[in-house]
N, C-alpha and C positions, 0 to 999 in steps of 0.2 A: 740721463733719464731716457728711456724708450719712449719710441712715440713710435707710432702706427702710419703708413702712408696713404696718401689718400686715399690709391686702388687697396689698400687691404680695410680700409674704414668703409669702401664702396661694397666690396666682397660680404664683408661680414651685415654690414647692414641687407644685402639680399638673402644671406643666410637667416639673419634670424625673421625675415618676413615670412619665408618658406617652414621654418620650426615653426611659426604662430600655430600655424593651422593644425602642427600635430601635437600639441602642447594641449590644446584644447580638444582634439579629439580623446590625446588620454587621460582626460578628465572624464567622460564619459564612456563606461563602460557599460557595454551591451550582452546581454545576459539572455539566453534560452533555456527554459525549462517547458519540460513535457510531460505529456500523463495521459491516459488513458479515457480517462471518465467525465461525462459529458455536464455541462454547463449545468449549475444547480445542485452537484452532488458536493458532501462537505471537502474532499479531497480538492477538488476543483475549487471550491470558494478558500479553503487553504492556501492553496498554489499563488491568488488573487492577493490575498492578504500579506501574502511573502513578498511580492512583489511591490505592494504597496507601500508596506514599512522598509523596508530595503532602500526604497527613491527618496523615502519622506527622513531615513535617518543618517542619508549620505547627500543631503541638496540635489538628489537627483544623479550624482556618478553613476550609482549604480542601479539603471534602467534594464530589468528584465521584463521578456515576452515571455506571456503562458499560452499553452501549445496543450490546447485538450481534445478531448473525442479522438486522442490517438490520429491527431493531425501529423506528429514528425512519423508514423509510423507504429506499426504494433508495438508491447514491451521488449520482444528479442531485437526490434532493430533500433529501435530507442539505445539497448544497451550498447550497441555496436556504437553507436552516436555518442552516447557518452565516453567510453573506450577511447573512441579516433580523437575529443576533443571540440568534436561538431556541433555539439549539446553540453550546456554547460552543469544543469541538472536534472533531474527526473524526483517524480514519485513513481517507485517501480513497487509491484506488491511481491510477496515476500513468495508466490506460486513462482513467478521468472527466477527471481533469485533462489530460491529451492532447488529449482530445476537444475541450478547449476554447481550449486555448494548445499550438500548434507547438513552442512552443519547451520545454514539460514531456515530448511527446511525445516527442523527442529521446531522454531515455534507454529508451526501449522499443525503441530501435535496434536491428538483430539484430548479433549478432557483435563489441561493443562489448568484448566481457569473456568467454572462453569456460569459466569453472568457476564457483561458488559461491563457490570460498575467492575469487577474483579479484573477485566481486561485494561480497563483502564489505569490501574495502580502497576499489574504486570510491566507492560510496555515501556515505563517508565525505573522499572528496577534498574540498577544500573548493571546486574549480571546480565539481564536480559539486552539492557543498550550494547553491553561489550559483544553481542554476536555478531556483530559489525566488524570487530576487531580480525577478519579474516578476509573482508571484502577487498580492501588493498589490492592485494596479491592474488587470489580468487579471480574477482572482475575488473581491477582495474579502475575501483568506485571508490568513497568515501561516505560510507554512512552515519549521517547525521539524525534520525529519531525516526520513529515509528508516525505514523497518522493510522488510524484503526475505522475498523466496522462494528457493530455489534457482533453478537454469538449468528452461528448460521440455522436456517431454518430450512425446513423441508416442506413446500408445498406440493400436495399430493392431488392427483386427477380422479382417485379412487378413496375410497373410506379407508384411513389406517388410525389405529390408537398407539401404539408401539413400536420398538426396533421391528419385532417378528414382521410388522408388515410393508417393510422395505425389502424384505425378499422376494426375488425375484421382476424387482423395481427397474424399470428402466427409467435412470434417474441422470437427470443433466447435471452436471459435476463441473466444477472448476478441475482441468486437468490437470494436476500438481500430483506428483506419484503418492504424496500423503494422504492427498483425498481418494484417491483412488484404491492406495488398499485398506482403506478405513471403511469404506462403503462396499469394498468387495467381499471385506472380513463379514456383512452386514449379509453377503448375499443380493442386495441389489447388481446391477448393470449398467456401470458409468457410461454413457450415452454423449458425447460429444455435439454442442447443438451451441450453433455461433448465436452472441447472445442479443440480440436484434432478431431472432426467430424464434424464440423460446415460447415465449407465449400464445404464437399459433401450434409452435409445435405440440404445448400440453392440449389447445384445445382442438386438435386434431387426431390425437392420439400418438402423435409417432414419438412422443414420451409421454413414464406414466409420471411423471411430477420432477422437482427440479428442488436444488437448496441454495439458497443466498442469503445475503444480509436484510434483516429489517427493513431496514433504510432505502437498499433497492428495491426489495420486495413490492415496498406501499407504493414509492415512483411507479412503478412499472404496472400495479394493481393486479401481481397477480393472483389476489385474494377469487379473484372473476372466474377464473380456471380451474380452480381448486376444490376440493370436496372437503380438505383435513389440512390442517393444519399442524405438525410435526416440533415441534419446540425442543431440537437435540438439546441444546447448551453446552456441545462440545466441541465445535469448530470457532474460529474466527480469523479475518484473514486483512490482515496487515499488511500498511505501505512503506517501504523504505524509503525518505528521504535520502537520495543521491547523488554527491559530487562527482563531479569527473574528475577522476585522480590525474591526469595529465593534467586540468587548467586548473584544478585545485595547488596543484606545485608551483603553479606560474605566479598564483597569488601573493601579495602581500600577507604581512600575520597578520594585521590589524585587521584585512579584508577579511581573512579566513575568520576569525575570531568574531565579526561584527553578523558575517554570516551563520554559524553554527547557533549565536544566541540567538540572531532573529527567527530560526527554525524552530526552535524550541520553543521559544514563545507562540509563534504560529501553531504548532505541532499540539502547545497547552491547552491551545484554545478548540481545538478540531475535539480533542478527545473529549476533555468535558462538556461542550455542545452534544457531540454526537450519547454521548454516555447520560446526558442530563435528558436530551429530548426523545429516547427510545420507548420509556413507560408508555409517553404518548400514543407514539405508533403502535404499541403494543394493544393498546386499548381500541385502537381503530376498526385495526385485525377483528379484534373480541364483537366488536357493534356489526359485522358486514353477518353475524350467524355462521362464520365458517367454523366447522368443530375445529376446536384448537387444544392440543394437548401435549404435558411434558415428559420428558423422560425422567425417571425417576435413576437417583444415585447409585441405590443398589444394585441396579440391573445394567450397570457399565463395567463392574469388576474384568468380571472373564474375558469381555471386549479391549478393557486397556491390559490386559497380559499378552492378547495373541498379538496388537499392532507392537508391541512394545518387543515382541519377540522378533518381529521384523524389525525395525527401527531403533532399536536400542545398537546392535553393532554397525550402524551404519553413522550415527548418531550420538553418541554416549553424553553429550547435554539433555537430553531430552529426559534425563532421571534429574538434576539439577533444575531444572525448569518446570517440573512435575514439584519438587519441594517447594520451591517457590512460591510456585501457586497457590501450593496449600495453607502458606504461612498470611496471605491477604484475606 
């Protein structure tokens, strides 16, 4: 029979006092996600709730930090973060990732989907989840589900009732090249304006009005600034849930797997909140006296042929994505 000598029963007994400690450290995994948007907004109570069920459905292994108000850095250096491995997730919005794959760009498309509730059935297609299917190899990422905005709005410094009087608009734009020649086709003049200054800048003049989400909109009030209210119903502008494809490969399956449901569940819940609670805000808007008025369907034809003349060969989802939409 083998037996062990004393010095080798001494050896291994200091061995495994030394393993204790990393045994139970890799029981506990430490997890970074980042994001942009500041405490209060539904993306951000998203990110909270991911974090939440994540600790509460692993005894706590798996303890992530959320990282908001673009604490690890803007979105392009987030991305880098995620890339290197440094950051283990993101909600990044689908303007960074546009920026850098056409074919993500795609659903920033105008007029794909004209209401909230409609956006929220979209994002959830599974054509629509598989435009992920390119991020890999693209950025570097793993995308796991959309988190949404409502439709985008245009608040104006100046009286307008229609498209016609966005022209000549110096209008504060999310700069994503989609929005940009969606609003150029428009005649307006995308006006770059960091967004922590927007609202002195409308009421200053050095823009004539700006477009965002609902939801930001009421936060920020800026009903205050405003003369018109612009109701396009054809933008909206979605976040990508994001793994880091380097520590996503380091993963367990079971991890990976326990992680893409808890997203998605989190992900169910952002959208139907955000999509159930908008009437509300909308009616807020309506009670402050700001004229408030919509674009009507007919008068978008000519408009989605000339972007679509740009963006269809850069793009060729964005005709698939257009059917889609119409079938909700």
């Amino acid at each position: 029979m083998f037996k062990l000598s004393r010095r080798q029963l001494l050896v291994g007994a200091a061995a495994s006092t030394l393993a204790a400690p990393m045994v139970a450290r890799a029981q506990s995994t430490q997890m970074r996600l980042g994001l942009i948007t500041p405490v209060g907004h539904s993306w951000n109570d998203a990110a909270l709730r991911l974090a939440e069920l994540l600790k509460e459905r692993t005894d706590g292994r798996l303890d992530m930090a959320v990282f908001h108000s673009g604490q690890l850095g803007n979105e392009p250096a987030m991305m880098q973060q995620l890339q290197s491995g440094a950051v283990d997730m993101g909600f990044i919005q689908a303007a960074e990732l546009g920026s850098r794959v056409n074919h993500i760009a795609a659903i920033n498309a105008p007029y794909l989907v004209r209401s909230t509730d409609a956006v929220a059935k979209f994002v959830r297609h599974p054509e629509v989840l598989k435009l992920f299917d390119v991020l890999p190899q693209e950025t570097g990422t793993i995308g796991l589900g959309w988190a949404i905005t409502g439709m985008r709005t245009v608040f104006s410094a100046r009286p307008i009732e229609n498209l016609g009087g966005l022209n000549g608009m110096k209008l504060r734009i999310n700069p994503t090249p989609v929005y940009r020649d969606f609003y150029q086709l428009l005649g307006a003049a995308p006006t770059p304006i960091p967004t922590p200054q927007v609202f002195d800048a409308m009421s200053n003049g050095q823009v004539d009005g700006l477009e965002a989400d609902i939801e930001f909109s009421w936060n920020q009030r800026f009903d205050k600034v405003a003369k018109s209210i612009l109701r396009m119903n054809a933008l909206f502008m979605p976040a990508a849930a994001v793994a880091s494809g380097r520590v996503w490969r380091g993963m367990a399956e079971a991890d990976r797997t326990l992680i893409a449901e808890t997203v998605t569940t989190v992900l169910d819940e952002q959208i139907d909140s955000l999509a159930g609670e908008e009437p509300a805000l909308i009616e807020k808007f309506r009670e402050t006296g700001v004229p408030m008025h919509e674009i009507r369907q007919e008068d978008t034809t000519d408009l989605i042929t000339a972007f679509d003349k740009i963006w269809l060969p850069k793009a060729p989802v964005i005709e698939r994505l257009r059917e889609i939409g119409a079938s909700l």
